[in-house]
Structure formats: structure tokens, C-alpha cells
TIDOTOR-275947 format. One record per residue (C-alpha): chain; residue number from 1; residue in three letters; x, y, z. Coordinates in pm, whole numbers, plus 50000, padded with zeros to 5 digits. Layout:
N
<atom unit="A" pos="NUM" code="ALA" east="X" north="Y" up="Z"/>
...
***
This chain:
209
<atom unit="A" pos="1" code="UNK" east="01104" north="80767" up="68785"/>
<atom unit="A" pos="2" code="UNK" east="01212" north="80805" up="68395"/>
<atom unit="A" pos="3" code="UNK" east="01564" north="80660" up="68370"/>
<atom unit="A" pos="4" code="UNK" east="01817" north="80697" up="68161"/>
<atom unit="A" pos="5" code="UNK" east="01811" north="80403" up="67856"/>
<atom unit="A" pos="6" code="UNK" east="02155" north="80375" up="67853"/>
<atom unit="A" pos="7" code="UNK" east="02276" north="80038" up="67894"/>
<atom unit="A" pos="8" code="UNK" east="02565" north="79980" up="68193"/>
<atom unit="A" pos="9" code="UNK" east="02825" north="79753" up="68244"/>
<atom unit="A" pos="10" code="UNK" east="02949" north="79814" up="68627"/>
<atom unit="A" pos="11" code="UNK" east="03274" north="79584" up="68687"/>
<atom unit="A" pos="12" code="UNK" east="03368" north="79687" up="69042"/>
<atom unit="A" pos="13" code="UNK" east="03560" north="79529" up="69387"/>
<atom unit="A" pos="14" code="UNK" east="03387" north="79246" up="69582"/>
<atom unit="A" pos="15" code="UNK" east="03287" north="79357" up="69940"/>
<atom unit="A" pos="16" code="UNK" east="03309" north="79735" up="69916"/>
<atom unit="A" pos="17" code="UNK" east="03084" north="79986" up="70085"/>
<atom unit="A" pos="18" code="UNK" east="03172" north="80248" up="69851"/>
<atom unit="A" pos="19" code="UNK" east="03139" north="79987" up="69524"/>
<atom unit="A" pos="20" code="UNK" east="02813" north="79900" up="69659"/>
<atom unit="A" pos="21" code="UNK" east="02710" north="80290" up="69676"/>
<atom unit="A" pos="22" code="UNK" east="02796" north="80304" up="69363"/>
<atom unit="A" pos="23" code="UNK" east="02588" north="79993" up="69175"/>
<atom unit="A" pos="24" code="UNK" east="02284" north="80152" up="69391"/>
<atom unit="A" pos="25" code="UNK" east="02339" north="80497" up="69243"/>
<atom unit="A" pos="26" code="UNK" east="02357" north="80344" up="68879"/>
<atom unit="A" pos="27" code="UNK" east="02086" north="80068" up="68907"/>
<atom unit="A" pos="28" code="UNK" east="01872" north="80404" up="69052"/>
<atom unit="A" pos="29" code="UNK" east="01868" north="80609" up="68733"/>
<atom unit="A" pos="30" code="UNK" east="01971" north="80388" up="68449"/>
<atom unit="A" pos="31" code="UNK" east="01733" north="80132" up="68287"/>
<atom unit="A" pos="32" code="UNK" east="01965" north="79811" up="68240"/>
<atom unit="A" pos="33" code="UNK" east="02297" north="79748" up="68481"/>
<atom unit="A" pos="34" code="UNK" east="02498" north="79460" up="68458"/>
<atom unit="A" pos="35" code="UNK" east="02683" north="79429" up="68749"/>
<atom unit="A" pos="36" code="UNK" east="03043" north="79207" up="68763"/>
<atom unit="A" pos="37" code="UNK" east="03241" north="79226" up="69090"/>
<atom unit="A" pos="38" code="UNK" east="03557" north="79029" up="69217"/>
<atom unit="A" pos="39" code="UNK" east="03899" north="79007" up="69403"/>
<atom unit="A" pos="40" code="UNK" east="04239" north="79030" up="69270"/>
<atom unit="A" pos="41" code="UNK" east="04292" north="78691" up="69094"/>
<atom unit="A" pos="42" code="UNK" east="03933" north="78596" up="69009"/>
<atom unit="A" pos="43" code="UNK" east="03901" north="78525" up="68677"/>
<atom unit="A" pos="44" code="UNK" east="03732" north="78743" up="68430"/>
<atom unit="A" pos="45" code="UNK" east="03353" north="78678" up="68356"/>
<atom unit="A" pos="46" code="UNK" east="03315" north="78485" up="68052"/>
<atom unit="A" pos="47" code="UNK" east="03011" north="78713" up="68001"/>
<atom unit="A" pos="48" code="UNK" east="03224" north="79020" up="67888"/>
<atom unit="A" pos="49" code="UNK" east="03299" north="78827" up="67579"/>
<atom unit="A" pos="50" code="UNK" east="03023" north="78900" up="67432"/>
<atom unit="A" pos="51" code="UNK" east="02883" north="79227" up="67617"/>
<atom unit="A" pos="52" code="UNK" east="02754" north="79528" up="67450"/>
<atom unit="A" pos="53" code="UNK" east="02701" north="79783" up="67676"/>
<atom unit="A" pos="54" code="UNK" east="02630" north="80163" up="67548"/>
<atom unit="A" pos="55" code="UNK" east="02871" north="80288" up="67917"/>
<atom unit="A" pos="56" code="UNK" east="03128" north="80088" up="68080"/>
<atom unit="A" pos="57" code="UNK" east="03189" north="80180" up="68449"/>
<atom unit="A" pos="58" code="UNK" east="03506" north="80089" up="68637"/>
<atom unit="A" pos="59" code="UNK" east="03579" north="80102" up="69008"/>
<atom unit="A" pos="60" code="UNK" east="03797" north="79993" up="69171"/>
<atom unit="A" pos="61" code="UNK" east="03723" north="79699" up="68915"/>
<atom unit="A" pos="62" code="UNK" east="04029" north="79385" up="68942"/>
<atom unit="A" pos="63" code="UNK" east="03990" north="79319" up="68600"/>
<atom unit="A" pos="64" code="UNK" east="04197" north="79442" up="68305"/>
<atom unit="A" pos="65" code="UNK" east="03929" north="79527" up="68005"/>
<atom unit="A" pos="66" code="UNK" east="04017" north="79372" up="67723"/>
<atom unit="A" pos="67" code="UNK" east="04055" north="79619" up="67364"/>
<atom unit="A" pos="68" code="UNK" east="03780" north="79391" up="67222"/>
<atom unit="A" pos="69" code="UNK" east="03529" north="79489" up="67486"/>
<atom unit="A" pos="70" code="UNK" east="03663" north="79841" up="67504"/>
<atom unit="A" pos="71" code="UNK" east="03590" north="79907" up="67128"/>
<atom unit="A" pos="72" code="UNK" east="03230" north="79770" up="67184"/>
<atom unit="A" pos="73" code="UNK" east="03159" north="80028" up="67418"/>
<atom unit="A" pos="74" code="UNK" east="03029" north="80382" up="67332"/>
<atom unit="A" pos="75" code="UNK" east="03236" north="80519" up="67632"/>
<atom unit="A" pos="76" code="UNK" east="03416" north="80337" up="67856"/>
<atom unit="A" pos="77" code="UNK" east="03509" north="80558" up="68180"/>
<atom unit="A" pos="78" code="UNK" east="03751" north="80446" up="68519"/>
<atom unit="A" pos="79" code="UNK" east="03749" north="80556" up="68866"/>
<atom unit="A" pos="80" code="UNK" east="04117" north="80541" up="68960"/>
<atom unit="A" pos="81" code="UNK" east="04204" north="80592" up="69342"/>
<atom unit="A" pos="82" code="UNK" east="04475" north="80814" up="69279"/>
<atom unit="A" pos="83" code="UNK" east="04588" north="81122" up="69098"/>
<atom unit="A" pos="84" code="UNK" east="04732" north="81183" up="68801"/>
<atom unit="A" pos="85" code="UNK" east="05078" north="81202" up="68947"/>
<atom unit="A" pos="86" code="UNK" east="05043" north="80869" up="69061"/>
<atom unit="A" pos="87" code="UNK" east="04911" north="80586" up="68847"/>
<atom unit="A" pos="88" code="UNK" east="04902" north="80210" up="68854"/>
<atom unit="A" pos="89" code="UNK" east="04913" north="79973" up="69143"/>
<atom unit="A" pos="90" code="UNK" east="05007" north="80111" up="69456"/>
<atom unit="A" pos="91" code="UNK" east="04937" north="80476" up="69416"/>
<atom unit="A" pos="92" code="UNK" east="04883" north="80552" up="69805"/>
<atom unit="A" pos="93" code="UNK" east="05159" north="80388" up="69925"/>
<atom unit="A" pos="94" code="UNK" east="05373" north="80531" up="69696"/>
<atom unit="A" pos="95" code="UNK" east="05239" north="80840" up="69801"/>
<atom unit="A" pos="96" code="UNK" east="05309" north="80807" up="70171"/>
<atom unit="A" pos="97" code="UNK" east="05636" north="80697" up="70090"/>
<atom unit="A" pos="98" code="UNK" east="05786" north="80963" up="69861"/>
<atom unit="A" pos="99" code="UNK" east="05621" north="81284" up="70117"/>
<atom unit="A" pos="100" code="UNK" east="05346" north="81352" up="69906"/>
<atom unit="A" pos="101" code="UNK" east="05158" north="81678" up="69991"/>
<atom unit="A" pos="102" code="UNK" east="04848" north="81628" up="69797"/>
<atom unit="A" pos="103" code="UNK" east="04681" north="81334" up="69667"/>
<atom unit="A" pos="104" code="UNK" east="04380" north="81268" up="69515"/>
<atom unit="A" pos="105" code="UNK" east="04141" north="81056" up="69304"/>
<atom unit="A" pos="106" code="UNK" east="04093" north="81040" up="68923"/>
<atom unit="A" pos="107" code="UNK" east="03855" north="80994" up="68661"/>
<atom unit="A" pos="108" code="UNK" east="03951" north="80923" up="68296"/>
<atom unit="A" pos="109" code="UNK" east="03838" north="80744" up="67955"/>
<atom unit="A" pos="110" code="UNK" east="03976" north="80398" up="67939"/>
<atom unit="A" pos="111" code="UNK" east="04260" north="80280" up="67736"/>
<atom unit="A" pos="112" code="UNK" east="04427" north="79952" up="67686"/>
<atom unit="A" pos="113" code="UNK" east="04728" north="80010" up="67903"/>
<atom unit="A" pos="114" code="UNK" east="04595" north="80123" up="68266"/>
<atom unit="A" pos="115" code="UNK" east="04571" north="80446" up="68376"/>
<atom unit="A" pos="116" code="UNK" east="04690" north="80606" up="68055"/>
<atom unit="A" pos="117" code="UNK" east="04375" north="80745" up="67897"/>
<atom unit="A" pos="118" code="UNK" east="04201" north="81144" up="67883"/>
<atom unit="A" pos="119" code="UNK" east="04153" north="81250" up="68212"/>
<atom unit="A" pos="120" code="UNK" east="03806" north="81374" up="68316"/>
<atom unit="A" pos="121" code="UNK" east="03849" north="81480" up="68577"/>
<atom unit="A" pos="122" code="UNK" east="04045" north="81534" up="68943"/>
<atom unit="A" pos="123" code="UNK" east="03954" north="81550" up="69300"/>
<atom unit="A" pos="124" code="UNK" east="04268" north="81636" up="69539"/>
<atom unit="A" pos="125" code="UNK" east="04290" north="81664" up="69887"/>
<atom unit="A" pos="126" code="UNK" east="04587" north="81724" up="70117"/>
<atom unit="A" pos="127" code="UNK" east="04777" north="81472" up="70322"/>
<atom unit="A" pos="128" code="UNK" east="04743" north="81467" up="70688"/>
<atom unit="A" pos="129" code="UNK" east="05073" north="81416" up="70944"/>
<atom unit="A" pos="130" code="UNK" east="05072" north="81065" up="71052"/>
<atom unit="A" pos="131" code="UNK" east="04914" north="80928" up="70749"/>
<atom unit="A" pos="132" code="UNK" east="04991" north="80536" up="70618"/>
<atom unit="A" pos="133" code="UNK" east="04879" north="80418" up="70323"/>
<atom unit="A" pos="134" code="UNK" east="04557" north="80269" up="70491"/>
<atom unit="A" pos="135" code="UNK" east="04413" north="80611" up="70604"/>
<atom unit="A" pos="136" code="UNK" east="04484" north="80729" up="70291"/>
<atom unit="A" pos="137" code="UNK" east="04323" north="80496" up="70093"/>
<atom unit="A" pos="138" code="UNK" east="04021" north="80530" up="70351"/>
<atom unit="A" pos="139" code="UNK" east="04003" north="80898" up="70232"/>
<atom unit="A" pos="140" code="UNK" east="04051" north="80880" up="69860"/>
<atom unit="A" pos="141" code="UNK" east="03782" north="80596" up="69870"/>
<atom unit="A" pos="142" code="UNK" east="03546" north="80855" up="69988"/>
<atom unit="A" pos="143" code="UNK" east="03635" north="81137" up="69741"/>
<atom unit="A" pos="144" code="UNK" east="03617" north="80887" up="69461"/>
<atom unit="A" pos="145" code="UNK" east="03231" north="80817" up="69559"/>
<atom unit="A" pos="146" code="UNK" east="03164" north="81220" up="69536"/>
<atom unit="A" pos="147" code="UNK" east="03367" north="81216" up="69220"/>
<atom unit="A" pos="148" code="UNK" east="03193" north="80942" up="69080"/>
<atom unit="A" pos="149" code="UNK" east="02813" north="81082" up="69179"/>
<atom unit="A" pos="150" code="UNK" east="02893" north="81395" up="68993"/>
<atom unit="A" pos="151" code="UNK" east="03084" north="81256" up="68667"/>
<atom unit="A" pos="152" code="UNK" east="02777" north="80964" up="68653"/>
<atom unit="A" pos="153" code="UNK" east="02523" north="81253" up="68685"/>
<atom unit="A" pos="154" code="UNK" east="02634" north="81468" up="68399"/>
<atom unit="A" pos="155" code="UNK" east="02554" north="81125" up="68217"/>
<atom unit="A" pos="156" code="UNK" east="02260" north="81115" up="68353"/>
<atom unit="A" pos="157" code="UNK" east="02176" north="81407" up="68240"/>
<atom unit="A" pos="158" code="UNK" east="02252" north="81391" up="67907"/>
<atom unit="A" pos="159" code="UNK" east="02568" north="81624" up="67977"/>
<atom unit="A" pos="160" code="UNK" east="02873" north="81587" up="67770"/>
<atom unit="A" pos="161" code="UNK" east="03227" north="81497" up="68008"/>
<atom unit="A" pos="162" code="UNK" east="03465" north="81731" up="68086"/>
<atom unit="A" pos="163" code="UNK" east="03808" north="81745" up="67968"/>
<atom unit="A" pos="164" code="UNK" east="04088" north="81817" up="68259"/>
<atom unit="A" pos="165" code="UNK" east="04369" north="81970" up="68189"/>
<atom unit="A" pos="166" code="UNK" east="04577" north="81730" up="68413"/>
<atom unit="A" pos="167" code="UNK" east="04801" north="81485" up="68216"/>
<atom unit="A" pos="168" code="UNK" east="04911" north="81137" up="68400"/>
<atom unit="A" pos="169" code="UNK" east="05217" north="81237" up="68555"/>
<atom unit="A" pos="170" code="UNK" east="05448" north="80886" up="68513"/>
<atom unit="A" pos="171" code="UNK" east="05432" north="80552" up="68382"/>
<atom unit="A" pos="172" code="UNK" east="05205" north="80350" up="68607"/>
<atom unit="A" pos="173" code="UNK" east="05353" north="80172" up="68918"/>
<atom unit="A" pos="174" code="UNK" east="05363" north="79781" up="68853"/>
<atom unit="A" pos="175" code="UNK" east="05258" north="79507" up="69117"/>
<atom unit="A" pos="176" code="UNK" east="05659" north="79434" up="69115"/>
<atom unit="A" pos="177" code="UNK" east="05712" north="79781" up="69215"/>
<atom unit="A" pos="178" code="UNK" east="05481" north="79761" up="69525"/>
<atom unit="A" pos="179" code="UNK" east="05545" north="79458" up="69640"/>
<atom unit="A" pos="180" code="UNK" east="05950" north="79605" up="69600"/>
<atom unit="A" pos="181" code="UNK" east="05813" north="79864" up="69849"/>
<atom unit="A" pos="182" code="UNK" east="05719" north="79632" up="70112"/>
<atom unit="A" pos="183" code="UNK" east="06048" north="79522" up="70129"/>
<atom unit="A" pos="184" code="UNK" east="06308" north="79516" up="70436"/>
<atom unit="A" pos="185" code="UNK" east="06670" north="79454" up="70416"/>
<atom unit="A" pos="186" code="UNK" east="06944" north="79492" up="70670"/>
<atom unit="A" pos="187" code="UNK" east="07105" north="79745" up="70467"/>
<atom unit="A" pos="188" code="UNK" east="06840" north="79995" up="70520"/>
<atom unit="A" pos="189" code="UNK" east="06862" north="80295" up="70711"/>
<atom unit="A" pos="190" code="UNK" east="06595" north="80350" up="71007"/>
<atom unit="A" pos="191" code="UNK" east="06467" north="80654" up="70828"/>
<atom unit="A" pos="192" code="UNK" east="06431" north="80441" up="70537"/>
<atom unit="A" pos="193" code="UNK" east="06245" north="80141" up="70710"/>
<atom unit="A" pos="194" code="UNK" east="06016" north="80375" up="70884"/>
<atom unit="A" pos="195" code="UNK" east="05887" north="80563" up="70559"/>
<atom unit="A" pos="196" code="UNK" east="05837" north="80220" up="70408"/>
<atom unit="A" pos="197" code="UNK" east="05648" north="80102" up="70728"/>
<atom unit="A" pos="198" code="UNK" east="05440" north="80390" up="70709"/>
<atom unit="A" pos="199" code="UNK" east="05363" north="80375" up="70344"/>
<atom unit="A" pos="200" code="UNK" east="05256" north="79981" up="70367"/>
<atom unit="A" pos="201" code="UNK" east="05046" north="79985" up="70689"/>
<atom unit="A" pos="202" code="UNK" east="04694" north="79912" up="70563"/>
<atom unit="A" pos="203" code="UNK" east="04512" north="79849" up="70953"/>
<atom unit="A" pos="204" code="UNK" east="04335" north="80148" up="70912"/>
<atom unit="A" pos="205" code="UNK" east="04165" north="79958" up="70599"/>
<atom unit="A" pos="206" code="UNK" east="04064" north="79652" up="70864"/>
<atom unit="A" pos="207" code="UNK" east="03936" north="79942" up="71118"/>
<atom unit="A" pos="208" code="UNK" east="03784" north="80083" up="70856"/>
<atom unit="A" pos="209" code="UNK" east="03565" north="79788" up="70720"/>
***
């Protein structure tokens, strides 16, 4: 097989069907993949100091790239498990707790502030009755992987990106904001505790795996 001689830095989740789909897909069809994966609060390889890589891949990735390693990079692309209406940490909770209709999964250039960069493009898919913020996730996880196999495969190709036309929709959620979400006081209404309930049950994720 004649791959492509781009070189790849992959920085994805520990443990993840779908991350591991993904490293197969590039090591398949690109010469040289270097492959970092961890879990929120690992620290960051002391390799990227000094990597070089022509494409940097992230998905689902823990780590924050650094503006050094960014500007490096020829193109730097991210695979972020939301849409553009709902950025930063969080997203599918958030989701299930404000009613969304529609959610979605989102490729875009990388910038040095998350989830702020050109958008590449968007996969969207409606919300189902009865869905928490686990099932959702389970969903978007697989629409990512399709979005991913088709955005990696124009560069495979030798394609140029797409532009979308979608623009991020807010400023990112924060980790303060989510864990503000989970969140139970006395004061609440029972409407209130049961849409946060909803949004922050994950079991699906633990079914899932």
C-alpha cells in the first residue's frame, strides 16, 4: 500500500474504542504516527516539546496544545464531541440540560483557546426522549468516528479541507461550569433537580464500555 508521507502526531483519550479506531485508521495510510494518549490529569508528554509533525490530530485528546507546538505544525485539526453551539467541557450535559433538539459533533483548525478555531466541518443528529448525557455522549462518539474517517481521508487524498459555514455559537463551557451543573441544593425545584439528574447521568457510558 503507498501511504501518505505526511508525518502525524495523534494525541487522543486512554482506553477508547473509538480513539483506538482512529490511531488504526491513521497508522493504515500514513507513513509515520506518533501516537500520545492519556486521562484527564496526566501530564503532558515531554516529547511534544520538541515534535515536528507536518498534521496534528486531536481526539478526544486531555491535553491542552501548547502555541509553541501549534505553530510547528503545518495544520493542526480537533475532533470536538459537540457542536458548534456548544463548546468546551461539558457540551452533552449541557445539552441535555438546556432541551437541546439537535446536537452534534465538530471538526475545526486548532487555536490556542479551545474550541475557538475555523470550523471544518459539522455532523448533527437529533436528540432522542429520555436521553442523559451518557447516551448522548455514546452517540456523538460514534458520529465523530464517521466524521473523522471522512475529514482524515480528504487528507489522505491530497484534498484541501472544507470551510463550514457554522461559527462557535458561545464562549466555551469551563470545568467550573460543569461541575456547577452537578450540583444539588435544597432550594431547587423538582423540575430543576430532575433536568440536572438527567443531564449528569453518565451509566450509559459504563454500559457502554
Amino acid at each position: 500500500m503507498n501511504k501518505n508521507g505526511k508525518s502525524v502526531l495523534f494525541l487522543g483519550k486512554a482506553r477508547d474504542g473509538h480513539v483506538d479506531r482512529a490511531v488504526e485508521y491513521c497508522r493504515c495510510y500514513f507513513d509515520a504516527v506518533q501516537v500520545f494518549l492519556g486521562d484527564w490529569g496526566d501530564s503532558r508528554p515531554a516529547a511534544l516539546d520538541d515534535a515536528r509533525p507536518d498534521l496534528i490530530i486531536s481526539y478526544l485528546s486531555r491535553w491542552i496544545v501548547a502555541p509553541p507546538l501549534l505553530s510547528r505544525a503545518k495544520l493542526a485539526i480537533n475532533f470536538h464531541p459537540g457542536p458548534p453551539e456548544y463548546p468546551g467541557y461539558g457540551c452533552n450535559n449541557f445539552a441535555v440540560y438546556e432541551g437541546a433538539d439537535q446536537f452534534g459533533t465538530t471538526c475545526h483548525h486548532m487555536a490556542p483557546q479551545i474550541d475557538t478555531g475555523p470550523i471544518i466541518a459539522v455532523a448533527r443528529f437529533p436528540l432522542l426522549p429520555g436521553d442523559t448525557g451518557g447516551t448522548l455522549l455514546l452517540r456523538t462518539y460514534d458520529y465523530q468516528l464517521v466524521l473523522f474517517y471522512d475529514v482524515v481521508g480528504r487528507l489522505i487524498r491530497g484534498e484541501d479541507l472544507p470551510s463550514a459555514p457554522d461559527r462557535w455559537g458561545r464562549k466555551p463551557f469551563t470545568r467550573r461550569q460543569f461541575e456547577a451543573l452537578g450540583q444539588i441544593t435544597p432550594d431547587m425545584s423538582a423540575a430543576e433537580v430532575a433536568r440536572r439528574r438527567m443531564a449528569m447521568d453518565v451509566s450509559a457510558l459504563r454500559r457502554g464500555n
